[in-house]
N, C-alpha and C positions, 0 to 999 in steps of 0.2 A: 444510558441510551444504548440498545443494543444494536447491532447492524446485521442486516439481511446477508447472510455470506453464502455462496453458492459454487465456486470454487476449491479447487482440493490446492492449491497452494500456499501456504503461508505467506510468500511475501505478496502475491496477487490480496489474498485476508486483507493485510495492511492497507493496500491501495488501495482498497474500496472503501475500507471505512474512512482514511484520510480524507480524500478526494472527492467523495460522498459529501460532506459538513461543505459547507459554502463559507463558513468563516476561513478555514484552512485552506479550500481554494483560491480565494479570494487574499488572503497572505504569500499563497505561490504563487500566482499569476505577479503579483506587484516585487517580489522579491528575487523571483531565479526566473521569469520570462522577460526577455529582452525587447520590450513590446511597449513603448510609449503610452499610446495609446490605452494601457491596461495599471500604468503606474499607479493611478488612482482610485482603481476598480474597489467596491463595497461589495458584502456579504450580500446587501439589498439588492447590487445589483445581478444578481447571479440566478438563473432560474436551471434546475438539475434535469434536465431530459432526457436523461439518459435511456428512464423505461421505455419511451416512444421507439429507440432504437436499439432493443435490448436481443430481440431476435435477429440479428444480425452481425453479432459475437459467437464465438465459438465459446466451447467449454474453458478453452483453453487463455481466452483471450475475455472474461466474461468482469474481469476488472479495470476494461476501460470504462472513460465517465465520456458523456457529453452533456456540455453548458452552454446554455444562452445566456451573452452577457450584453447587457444594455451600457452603451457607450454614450454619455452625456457630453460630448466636446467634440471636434474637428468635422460637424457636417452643417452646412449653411442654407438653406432655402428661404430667400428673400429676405434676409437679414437678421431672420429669426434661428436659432439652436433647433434641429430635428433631432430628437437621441433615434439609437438605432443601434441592431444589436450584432452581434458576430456569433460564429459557431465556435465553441471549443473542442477539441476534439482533443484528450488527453488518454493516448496511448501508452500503458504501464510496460516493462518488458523489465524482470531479473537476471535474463539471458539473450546472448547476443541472437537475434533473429534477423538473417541477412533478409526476408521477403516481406520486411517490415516496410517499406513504402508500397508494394504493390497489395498491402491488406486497409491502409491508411486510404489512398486513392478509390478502393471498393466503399471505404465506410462513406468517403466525403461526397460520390458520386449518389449515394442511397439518401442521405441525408439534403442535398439539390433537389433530387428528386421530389421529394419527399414535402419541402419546401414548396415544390412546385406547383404539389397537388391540390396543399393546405389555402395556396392564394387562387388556384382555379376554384375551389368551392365558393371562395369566397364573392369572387368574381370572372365567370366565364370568360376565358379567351384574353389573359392578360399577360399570361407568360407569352401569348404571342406577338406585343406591343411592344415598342422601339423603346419604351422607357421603361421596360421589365428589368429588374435588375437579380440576381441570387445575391444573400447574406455570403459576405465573405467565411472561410471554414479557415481556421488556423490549426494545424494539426502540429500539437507535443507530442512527441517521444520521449517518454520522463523514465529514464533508467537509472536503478540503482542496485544495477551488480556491481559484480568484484572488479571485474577486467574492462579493460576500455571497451568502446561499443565501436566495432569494425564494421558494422554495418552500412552498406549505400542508406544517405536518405535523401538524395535526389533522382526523380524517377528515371532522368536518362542513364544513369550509372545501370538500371537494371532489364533494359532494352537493348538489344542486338541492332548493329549499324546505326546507333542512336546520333551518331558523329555524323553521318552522312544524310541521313533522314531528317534531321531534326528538325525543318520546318512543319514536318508531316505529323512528327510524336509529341502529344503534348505533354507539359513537365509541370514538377512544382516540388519543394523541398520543404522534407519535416523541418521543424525545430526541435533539436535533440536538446535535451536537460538533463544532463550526465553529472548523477549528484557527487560521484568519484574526484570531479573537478573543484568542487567545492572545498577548503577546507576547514575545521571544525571551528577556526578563529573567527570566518569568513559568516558563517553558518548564524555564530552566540552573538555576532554585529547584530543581526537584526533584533533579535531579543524578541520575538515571536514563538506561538507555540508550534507552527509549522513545524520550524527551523527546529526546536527542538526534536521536535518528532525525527526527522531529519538525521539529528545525531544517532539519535538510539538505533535508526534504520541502518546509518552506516555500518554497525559494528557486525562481526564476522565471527568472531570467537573470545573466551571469556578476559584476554588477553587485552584488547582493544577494549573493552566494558574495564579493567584495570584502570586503562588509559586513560580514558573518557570521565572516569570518576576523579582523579586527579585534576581534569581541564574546571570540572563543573563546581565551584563554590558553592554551600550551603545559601551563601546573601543571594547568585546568581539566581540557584532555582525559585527560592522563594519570590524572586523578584520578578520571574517570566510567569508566574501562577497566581499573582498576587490578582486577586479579582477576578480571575478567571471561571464563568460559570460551571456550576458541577457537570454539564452533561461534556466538556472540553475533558473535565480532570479524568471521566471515564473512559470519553476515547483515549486520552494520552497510558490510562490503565491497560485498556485492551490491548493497544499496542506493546506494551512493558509485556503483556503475557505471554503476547504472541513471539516475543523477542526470546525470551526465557525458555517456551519450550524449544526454540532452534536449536539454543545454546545446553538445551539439552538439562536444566535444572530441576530440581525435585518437586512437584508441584506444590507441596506443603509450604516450600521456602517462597516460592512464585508467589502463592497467594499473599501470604505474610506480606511482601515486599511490595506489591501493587494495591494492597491494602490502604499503605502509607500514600500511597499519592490520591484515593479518596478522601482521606482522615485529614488533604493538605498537608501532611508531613513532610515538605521538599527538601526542609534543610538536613534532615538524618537520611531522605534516602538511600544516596548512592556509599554513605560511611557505614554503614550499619550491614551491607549485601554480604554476604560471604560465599555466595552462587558459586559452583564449577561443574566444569563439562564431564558428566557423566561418557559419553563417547570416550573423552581422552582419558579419562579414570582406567572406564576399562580396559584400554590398548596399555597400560602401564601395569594394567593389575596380573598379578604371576596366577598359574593354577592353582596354589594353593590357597591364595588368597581369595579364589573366587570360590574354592571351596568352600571356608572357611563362613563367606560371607550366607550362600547358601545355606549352611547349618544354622548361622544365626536368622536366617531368614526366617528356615521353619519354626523356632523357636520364637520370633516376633509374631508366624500365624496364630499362637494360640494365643496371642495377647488383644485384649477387647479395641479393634477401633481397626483393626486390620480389612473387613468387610469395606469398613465406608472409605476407608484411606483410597480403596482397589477404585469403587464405583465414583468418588471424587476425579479420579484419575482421567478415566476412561471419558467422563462427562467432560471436563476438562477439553481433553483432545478431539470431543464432536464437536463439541461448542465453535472452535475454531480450526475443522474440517482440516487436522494431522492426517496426515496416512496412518493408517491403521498398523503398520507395520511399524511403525514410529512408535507407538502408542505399545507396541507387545514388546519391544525391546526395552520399555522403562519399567515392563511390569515382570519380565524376567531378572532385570536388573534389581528392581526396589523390592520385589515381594518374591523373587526367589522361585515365578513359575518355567514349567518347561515352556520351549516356543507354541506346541499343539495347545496345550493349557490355555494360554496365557492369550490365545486369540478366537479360543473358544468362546472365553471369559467376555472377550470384544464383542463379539457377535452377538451374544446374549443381551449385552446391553444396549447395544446400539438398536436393537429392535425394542426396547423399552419406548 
């Protein structure tokens, strides 16, 4: 299953395709939202709307989701169950962005709206009846950077004389889901592929992927995968990819290893990695040895397989919309080109 990616960030990559899948939402809503009401929530009950409100992100912000989810329990009409649905409004953010409630409040007031319109077609002049009601909007802030999120996410916090005004400014507060808080024991309880996902997202450097490989049993992973349809094991691949290039690994080893969680291989996954951060390579390696590496480089160009190694590369890093400058530093690094070269080389293929 591939996913529609349109953003140039990697970890926004992630959140779309997670957040995207309704089984996986549908496991975060009941697992890390603090929300009764949602404890029970199905993949069935989940409708993805996002595209209806797809122009009303920025480039920058084009990995948030919105969900329609049909709530089967706590509404009564004459003695009978009415289900009814709520908005999800699942706000991603890698980095602390303090103007995070005043973009939330823009999306939820478009999406009212918008609501409003859908039941005037339906029936003229009802949004101006006394028993009109709007779908409640629950807006997540699901972050999972490094540093804690200091950001207001209650709107009077971002209002002037909000203290003194306040009967006059209306308010309402995200629900922040700062995965930072979680920790990885917390995470492997649920024993969900989320939560998995989850793990791999927290890691930072290949230091913390050491770490994490000691947490994860061979019997665990098999045990979180067991039955899990193939289009799960891809995303959970995608993700593994997207995680790799961060971490900066060769993409030969990449493939190899995300290989194995197609093939179902979970119990030799993470024993078998022998991944390291080419960044921290380099910052360690002397001049001579980058010369050194260099001479061997040209001597690997004349050897057969070096073309497709370049174009694997390059595809590689479009597929999952790397910055292109990312993508010239692994290929100065692995194949030994100058920087002008080596993003030449990009150029050429990216127009492929």
């Amino acid at each position: 299953m591939e996913a529609n990616l349109s953003n140039s960030r990697v970890k926004d990559s992630s959140a779309k395709i997670i957040f995207g899948d309704a089984t996986l939402c549908a496991q975060f809503l009941r697992g890390y939202v603090d929300i009764p009401m949602l404890k029970d929530v199905q993949p069935e009950d989940i409708e993805d709307v996002t595209e209806r409100y797809v122009h009303m992100f920025t480039e920058e912000r084009n990995s948030d989701i919105v969900k329609k989810i049909w709530v089967h329990d706590g509404i009564q009409n004459e003695n009978e169950e009415v289900p009814f649905y709520l908005i999800s409004l699942i706000e991603h953010k890698s980095k602390v962005d303090y103007n995070v409630v005043m973009q939330v409040i823009r999306y939820m007031v478009f999406i009212w709206e918008d609501y409003e319109k859908e039941m005037e077609r339906q029936q003229a002049g009802i949004s101006r009846t006394r028993d009109f009601r709007y779908p409640p909007v629950i807006p997540i802030v699901f972050y999972d950077g490094e540093e804690s999120f200091t950001a207001a996410t209650q709107l009077h916090d971002r209002i002037r004389l909000s203290d003194v005004f306040r009967e006059y400014i209306p308010d309402y507060k995200c629900l922040l889901v700062q995965l930072r808080d979680f920790s990885n024991v917390q995470m492997m309880i649920n024993k969900d592929i989320f939560s998995l996902l989850m793990l791999i997202d927290k890691l930072q450097n290949m230091e913390e992927f050491a770490e994490l490989s000691k947490e994860l049993s061979a019997e665990y992973l098999e045990e979180m995968t067991a039955g899990v349809p193939e289009y799960l094991l891809n995303i959970i691949a995608q993700i593994m990819e997207i995680l790799l290039a961060k971490l900066n690994v060769p993409y030969e080893e990449a493939a190899a290893f995300t290989e194995q969680i197609r093939e179902r291989r979970m119990g030799e996954l993470l024993a078998n990695f022998k991944g390291y951060d080419i960044q921290e390579a380099r910052k360690k390696a002397s001049i001579e040895g980058r010369a050194e590496g260099r001479e061997e480089g040209r001597e690997e160009g004349r050897a057969e397989g070096r073309e497709e190694g370049i174009r694997k590369l390059i595809a590689f890093g479009k597929k999952h919309e790397i910055p292109k400058e990312d993508i010239q530093k692994e290929l100065v690094e692995q194949y030994c080109f100058e920087d002008q070269e080596a993003m030449k080389r990009i150029e050429e293929c990216w127009q492929e």
